[in-house]
KOLSEKOL-866362 format. One line per 4 residues: number of its first residue (from 1); their letters; for each residue x, y, z of N, C-alpha, C. Coordinates in nm, 2 decimals. Layout:
REM KOLSEKOL-866362
NUM	a	X:Y:Z:X:Y:Z:X:Y:Z; ...;
This chain:
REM KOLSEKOL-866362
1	xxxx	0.08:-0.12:0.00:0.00:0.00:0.00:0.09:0.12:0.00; 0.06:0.18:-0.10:0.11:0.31:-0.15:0.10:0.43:0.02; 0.20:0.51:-0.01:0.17:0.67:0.11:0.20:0.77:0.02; 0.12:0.87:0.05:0.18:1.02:0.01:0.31:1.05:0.04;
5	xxxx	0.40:1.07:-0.02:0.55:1.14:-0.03:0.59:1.27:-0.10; 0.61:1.35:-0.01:0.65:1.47:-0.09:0.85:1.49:-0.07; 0.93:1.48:-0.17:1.08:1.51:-0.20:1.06:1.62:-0.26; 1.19:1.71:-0.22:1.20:1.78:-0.32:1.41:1.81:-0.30;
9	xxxx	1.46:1.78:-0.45:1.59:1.86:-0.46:1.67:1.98:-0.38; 1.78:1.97:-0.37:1.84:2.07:-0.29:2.00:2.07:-0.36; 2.08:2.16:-0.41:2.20:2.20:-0.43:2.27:2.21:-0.30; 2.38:2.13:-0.30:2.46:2.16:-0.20:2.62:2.22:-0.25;
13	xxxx	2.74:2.27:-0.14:2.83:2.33:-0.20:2.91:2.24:-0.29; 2.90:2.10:-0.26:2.99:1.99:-0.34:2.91:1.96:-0.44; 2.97:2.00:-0.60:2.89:2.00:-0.67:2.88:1.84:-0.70; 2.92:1.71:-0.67:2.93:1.54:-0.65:2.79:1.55:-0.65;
17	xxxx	2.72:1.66:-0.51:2.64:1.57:-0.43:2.51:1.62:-0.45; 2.42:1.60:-0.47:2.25:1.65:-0.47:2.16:1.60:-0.33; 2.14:1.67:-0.25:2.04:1.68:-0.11:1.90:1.64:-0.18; 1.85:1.51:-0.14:1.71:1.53:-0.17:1.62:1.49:-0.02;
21	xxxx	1.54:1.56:0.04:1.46:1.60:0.14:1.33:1.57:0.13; 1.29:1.48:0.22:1.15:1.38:0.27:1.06:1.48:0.35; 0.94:1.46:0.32:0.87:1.52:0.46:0.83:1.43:0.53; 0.91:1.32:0.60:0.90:1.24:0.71:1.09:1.20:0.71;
25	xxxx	1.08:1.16:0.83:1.20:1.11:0.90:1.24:0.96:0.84; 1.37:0.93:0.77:1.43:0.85:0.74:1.47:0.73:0.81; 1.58:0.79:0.89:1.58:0.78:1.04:1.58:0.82:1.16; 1.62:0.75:1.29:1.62:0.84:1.40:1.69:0.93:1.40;
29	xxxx	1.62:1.02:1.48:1.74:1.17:1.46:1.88:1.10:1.53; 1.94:1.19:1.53:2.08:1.11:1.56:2.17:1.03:1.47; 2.08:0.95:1.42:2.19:0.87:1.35:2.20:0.89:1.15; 2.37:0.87:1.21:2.43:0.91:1.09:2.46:0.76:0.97;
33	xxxx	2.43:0.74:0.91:2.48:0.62:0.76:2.50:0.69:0.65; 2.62:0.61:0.61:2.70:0.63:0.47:2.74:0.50:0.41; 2.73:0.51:0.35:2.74:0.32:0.22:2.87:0.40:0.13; 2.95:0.34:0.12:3.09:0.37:-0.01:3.01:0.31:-0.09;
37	xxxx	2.96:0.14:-0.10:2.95:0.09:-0.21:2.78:0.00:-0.13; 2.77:-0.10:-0.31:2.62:-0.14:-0.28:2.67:-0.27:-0.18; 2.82:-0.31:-0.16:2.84:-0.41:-0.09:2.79:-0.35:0.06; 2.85:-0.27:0.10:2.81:-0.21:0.22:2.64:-0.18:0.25;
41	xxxx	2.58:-0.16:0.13:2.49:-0.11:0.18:2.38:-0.27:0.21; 2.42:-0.33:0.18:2.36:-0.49:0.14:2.31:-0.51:0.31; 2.19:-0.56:0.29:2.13:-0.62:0.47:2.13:-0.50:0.54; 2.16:-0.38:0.52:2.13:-0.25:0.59:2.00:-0.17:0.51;
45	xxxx	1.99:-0.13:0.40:1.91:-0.06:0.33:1.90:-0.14:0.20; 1.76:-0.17:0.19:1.71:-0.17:0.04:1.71:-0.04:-0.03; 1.70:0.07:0.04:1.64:0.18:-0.01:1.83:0.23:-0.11; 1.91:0.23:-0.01:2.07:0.26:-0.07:2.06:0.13:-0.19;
49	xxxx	2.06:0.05:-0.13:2.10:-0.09:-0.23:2.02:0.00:-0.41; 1.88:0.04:-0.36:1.80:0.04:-0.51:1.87:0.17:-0.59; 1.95:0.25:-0.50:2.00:0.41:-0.58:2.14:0.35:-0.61; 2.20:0.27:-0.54:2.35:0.22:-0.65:2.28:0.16:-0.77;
53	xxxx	2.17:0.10:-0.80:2.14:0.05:-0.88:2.14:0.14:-1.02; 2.16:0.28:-1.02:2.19:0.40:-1.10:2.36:0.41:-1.11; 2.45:0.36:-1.26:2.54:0.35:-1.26:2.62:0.49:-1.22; 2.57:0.60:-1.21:2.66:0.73:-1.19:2.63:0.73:-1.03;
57	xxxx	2.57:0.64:-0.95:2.56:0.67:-0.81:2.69:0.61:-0.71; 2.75:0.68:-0.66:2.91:0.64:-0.63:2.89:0.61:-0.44; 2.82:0.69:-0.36:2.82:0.68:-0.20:2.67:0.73:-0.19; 2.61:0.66:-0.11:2.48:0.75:-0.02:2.52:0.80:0.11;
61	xxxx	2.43:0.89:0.15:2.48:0.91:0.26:2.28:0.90:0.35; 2.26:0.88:0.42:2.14:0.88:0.50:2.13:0.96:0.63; 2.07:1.06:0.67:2.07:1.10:0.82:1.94:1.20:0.83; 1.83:1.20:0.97:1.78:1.25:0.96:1.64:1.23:0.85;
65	xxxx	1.58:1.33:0.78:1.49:1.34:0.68:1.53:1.36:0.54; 1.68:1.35:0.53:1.73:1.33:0.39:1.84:1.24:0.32; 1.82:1.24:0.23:1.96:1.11:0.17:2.04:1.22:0.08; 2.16:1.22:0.06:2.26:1.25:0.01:2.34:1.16:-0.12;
69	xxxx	2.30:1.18:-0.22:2.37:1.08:-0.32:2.48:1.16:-0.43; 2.58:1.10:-0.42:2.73:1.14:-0.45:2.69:1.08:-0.63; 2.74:1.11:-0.68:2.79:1.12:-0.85:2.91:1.09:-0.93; 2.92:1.03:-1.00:3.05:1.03:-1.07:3.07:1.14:-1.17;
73	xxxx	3.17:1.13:-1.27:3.15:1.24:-1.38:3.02:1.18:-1.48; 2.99:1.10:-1.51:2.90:1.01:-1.61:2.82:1.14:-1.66; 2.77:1.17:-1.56:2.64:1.29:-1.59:2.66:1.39:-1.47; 2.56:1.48:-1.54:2.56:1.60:-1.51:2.39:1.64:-1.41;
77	xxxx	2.44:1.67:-1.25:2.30:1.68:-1.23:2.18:1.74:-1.30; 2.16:1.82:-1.38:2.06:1.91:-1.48:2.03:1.76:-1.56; 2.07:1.71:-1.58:2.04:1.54:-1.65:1.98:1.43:-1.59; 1.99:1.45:-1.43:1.93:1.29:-1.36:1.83:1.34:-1.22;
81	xxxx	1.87:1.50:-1.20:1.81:1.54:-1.10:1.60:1.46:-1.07; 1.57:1.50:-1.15:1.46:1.48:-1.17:1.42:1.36:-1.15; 1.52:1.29:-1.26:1.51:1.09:-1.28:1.51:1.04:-1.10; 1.60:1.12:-1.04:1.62:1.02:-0.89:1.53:1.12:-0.81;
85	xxxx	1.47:1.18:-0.83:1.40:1.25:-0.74:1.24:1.17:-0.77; 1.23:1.14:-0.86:1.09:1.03:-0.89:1.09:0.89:-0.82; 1.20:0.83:-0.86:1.27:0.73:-0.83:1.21:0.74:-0.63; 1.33:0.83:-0.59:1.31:0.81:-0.44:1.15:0.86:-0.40;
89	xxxx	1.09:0.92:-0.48:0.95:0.98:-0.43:0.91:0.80:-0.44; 0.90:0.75:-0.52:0.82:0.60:-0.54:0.84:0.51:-0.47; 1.04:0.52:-0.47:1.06:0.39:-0.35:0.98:0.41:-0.21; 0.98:0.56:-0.17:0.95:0.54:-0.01:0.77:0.57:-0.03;
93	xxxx	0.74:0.60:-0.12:0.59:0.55:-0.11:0.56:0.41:-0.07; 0.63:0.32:-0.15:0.55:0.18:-0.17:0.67:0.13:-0.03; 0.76:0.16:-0.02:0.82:0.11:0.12:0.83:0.18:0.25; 0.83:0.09:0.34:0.77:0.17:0.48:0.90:0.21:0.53;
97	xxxx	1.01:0.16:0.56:1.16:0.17:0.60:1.26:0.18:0.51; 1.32:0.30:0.50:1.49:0.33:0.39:1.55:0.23:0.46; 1.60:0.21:0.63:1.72:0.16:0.66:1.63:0.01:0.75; 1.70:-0.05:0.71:1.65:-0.20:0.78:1.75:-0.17:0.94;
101	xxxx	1.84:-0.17:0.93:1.95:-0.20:1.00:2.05:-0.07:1.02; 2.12:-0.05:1.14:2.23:0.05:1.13:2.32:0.01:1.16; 2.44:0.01:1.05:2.56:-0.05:1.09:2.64:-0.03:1.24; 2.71:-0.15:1.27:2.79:-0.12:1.37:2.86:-0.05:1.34;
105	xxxx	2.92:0.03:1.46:3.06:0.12:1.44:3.19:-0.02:1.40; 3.26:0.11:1.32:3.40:0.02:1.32:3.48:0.14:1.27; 3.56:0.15:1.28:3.67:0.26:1.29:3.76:0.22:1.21; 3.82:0.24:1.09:4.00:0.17:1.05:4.07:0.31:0.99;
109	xxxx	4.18:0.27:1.00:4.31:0.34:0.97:4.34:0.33:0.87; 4.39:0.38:0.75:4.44:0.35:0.65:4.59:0.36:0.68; 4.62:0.44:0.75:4.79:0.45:0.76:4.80:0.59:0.88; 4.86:0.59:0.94:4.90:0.68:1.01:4.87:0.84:1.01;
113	xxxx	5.00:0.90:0.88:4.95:1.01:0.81:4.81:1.06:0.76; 4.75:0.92:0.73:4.61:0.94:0.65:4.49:0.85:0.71; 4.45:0.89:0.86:4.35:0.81:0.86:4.21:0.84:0.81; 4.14:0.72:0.78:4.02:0.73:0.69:3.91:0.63:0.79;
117	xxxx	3.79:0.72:0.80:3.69:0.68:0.83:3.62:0.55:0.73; 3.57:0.43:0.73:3.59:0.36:0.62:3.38:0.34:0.66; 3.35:0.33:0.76:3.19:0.31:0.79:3.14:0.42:0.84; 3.02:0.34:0.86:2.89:0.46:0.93:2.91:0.53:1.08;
121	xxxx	2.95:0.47:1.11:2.90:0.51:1.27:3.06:0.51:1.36; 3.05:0.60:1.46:3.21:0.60:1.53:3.14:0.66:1.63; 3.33:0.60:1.75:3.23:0.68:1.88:3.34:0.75:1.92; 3.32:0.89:1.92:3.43:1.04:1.95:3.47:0.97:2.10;
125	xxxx	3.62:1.05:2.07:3.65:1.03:2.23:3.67:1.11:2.31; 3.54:1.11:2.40:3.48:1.23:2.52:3.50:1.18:2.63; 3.63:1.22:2.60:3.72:1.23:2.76:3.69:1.28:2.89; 3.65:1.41:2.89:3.68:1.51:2.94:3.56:1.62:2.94;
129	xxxx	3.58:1.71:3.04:3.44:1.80:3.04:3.49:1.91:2.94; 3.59:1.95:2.91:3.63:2.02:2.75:3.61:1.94:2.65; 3.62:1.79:2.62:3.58:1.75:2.52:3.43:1.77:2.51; 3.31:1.78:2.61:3.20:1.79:2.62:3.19:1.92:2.55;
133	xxxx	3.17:2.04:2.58:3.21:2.12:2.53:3.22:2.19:2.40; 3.32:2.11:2.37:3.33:2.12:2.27:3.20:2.05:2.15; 3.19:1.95:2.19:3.11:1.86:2.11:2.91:1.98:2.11; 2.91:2.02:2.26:2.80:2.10:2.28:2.77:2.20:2.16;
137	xxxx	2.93:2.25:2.16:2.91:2.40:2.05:2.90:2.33:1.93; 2.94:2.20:1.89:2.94:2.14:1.74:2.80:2.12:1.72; 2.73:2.10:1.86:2.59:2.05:1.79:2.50:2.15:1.81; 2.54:2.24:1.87:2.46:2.35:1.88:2.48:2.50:1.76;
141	xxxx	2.60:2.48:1.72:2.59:2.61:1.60:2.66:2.58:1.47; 2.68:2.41:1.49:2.78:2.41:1.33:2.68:2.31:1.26; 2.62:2.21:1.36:2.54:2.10:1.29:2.41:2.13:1.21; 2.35:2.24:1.26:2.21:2.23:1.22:2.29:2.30:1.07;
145	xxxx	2.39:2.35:1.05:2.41:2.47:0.89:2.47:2.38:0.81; 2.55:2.27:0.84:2.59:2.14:0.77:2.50:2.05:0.77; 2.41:2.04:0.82:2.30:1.97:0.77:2.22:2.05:0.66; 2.18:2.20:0.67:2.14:2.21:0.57:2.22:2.21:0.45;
149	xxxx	2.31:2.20:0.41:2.40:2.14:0.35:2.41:2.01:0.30; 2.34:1.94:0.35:2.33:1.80:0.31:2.45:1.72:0.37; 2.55:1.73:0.46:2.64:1.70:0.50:2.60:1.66:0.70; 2.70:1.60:0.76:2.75:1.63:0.92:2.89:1.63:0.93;
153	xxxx	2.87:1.71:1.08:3.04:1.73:1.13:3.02:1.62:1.25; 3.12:1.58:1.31:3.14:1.52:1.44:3.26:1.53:1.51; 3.23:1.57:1.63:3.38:1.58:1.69:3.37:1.38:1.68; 3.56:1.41:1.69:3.61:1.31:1.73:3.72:1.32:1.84;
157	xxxx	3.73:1.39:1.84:3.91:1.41:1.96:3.95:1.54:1.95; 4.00:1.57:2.09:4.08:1.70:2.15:4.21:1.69:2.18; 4.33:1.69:2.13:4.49:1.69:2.15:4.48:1.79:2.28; 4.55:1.82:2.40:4.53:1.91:2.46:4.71:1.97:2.46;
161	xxxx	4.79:1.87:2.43:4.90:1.95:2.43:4.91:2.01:2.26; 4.84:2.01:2.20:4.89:2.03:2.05:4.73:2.17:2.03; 4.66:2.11:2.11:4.52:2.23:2.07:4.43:2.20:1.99; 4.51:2.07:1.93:4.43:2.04:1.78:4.26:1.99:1.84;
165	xxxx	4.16:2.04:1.73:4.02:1.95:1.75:4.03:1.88:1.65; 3.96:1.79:1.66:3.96:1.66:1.49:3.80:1.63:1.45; 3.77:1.65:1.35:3.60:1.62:1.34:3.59:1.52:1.20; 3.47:1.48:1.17:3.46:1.38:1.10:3.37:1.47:1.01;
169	xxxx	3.36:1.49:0.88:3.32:1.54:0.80:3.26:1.41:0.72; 3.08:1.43:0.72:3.01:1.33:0.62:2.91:1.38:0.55; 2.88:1.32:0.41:2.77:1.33:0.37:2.85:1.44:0.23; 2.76:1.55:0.22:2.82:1.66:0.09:2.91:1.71:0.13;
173	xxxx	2.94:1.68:0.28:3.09:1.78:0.34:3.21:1.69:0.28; 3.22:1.57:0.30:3.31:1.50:0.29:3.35:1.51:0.13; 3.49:1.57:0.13:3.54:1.59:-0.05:3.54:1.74:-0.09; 3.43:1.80:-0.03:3.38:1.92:-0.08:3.49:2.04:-0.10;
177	xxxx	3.49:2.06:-0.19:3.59:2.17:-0.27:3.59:2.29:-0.16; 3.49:2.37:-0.08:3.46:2.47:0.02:3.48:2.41:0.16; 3.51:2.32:0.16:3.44:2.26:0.32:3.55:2.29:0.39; 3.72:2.30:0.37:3.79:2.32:0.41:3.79:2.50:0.46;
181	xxxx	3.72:2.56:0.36:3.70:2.71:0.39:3.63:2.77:0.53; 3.49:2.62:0.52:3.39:2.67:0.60:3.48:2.60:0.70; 3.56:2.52:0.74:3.58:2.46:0.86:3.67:2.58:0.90; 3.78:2.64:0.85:3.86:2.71:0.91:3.80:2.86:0.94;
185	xxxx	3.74:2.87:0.84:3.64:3.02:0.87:3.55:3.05:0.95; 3.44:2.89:0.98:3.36:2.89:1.09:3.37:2.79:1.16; 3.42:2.70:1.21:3.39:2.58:1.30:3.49:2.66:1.37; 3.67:2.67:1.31:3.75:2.64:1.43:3.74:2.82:1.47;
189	xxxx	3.69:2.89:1.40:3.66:3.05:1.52:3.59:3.04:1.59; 3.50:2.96:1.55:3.39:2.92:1.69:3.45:2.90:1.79; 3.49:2.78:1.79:3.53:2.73:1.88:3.72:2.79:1.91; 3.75:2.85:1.89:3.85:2.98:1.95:3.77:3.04:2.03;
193	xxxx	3.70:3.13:1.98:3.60:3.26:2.06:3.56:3.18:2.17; 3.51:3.06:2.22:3.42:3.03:2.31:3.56:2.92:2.41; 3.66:2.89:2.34:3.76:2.82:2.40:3.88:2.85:2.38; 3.98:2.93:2.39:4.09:3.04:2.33:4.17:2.94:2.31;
197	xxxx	4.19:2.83:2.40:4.28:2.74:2.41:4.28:2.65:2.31; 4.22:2.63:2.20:4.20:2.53:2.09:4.27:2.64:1.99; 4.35:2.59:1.93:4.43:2.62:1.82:4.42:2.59:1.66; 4.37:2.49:1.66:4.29:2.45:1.50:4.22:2.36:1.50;
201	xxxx	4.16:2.32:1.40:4.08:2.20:1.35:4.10:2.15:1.31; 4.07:2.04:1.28:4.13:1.90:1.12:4.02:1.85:1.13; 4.03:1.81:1.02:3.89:1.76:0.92:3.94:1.58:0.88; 3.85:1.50:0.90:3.90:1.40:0.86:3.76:1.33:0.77;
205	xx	3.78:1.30:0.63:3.65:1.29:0.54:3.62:1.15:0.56; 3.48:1.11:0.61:3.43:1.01:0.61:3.39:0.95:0.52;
């Protein structure tokens, strides 16, 4: 049995990525999923599994009331916008749940110099009543503007002898040609102004 579904498209800064927006909740607030591939997305989402099924579709991303779908060069959104915006209007009519399942966390390293978030889910390490803090001002003035972005940030860790904050960049953030602008321009002044003692930020793309 069919439901009413209203999507509608959204431009985000990474031109990869096209935001398309439910008027119902995907999933629980809180939780963040991202699929690299349709192997990943396999026993978690039919809903991801059926949009790899579009050969220019490269990563989903899911959080909240919207999905985030990444692009290859193949085409040009002015070309497919529409096509996946029907597409997803139909799938979540006739289906009740996008995500069956939410991955476990799992964390990996690619190498020292370069670590890489490789799944959905991680758990920051909030040490400390400054790491709280910190994490407070990320969800209180950076997350709701990267969401509308079609993206999230996450703290992950506070160096206290180095200053360094580290956050996890997902969704349209992750790759995004600006996102290094917006991080240095507004995340880590934020969090200067309100914490003097933090010294930069690093971004690490999910």
């Amino acid at each position: 049995m069919s439901r009413p579904v209203t999507i509608y498209a959204e431009m985000t800064p990474n031109p990869n990525t096209m935001k398309y927006v439910a008027d119902h909740m995907l999933v629980e607030s809180g939780v963040v999923i991202e699929f690299l591939s349709p192997k990943e997305a396999k026993g978690y989402s039919t809903f991801a599994e059926a949009l790899f099924n579009f050969p220019f579709v490269t990563r989903i991303f899911i959080t909240q009331n919207f999905v985030t779908v990444y692009k290859n060069d193949m085409v040009e959104w002015s070309d497919v916008t529409m096509e996946m915006r029907e597409f997803i209007k139909e799938w979540l009519m006739e289906n009740e749940n996008a995500v069956q399942q939410v991955p476990q966390q799992e964390v990996m390293e690619s190498s020292i110099e370069s670590p890489k978030i490789t799944t959905t889910n991680f758990a920051p390490e909030i040490k400390t009543e400054k790491d709280q803090k910190i994490v407070d001002l990320i969800d209180e003035y950076v997350q709701p503007a990267v969401e509308q972005d079609g993206g999230a940030i996450h703290f992950q860790s506070y160096n206290v002898e180095s200053g360094a904050v580290t956050v996890i960049l997902k969704g349209s953030c992750s790759g995004c040609p600006s996102s290094t602008a917006t991080l240095k321009g507004g995340v880590e002044n934020l969090l200067k102004s309100h914490l003097p003692e933090i010294k930069e930020v690093v971004a690490l793309n999910g």
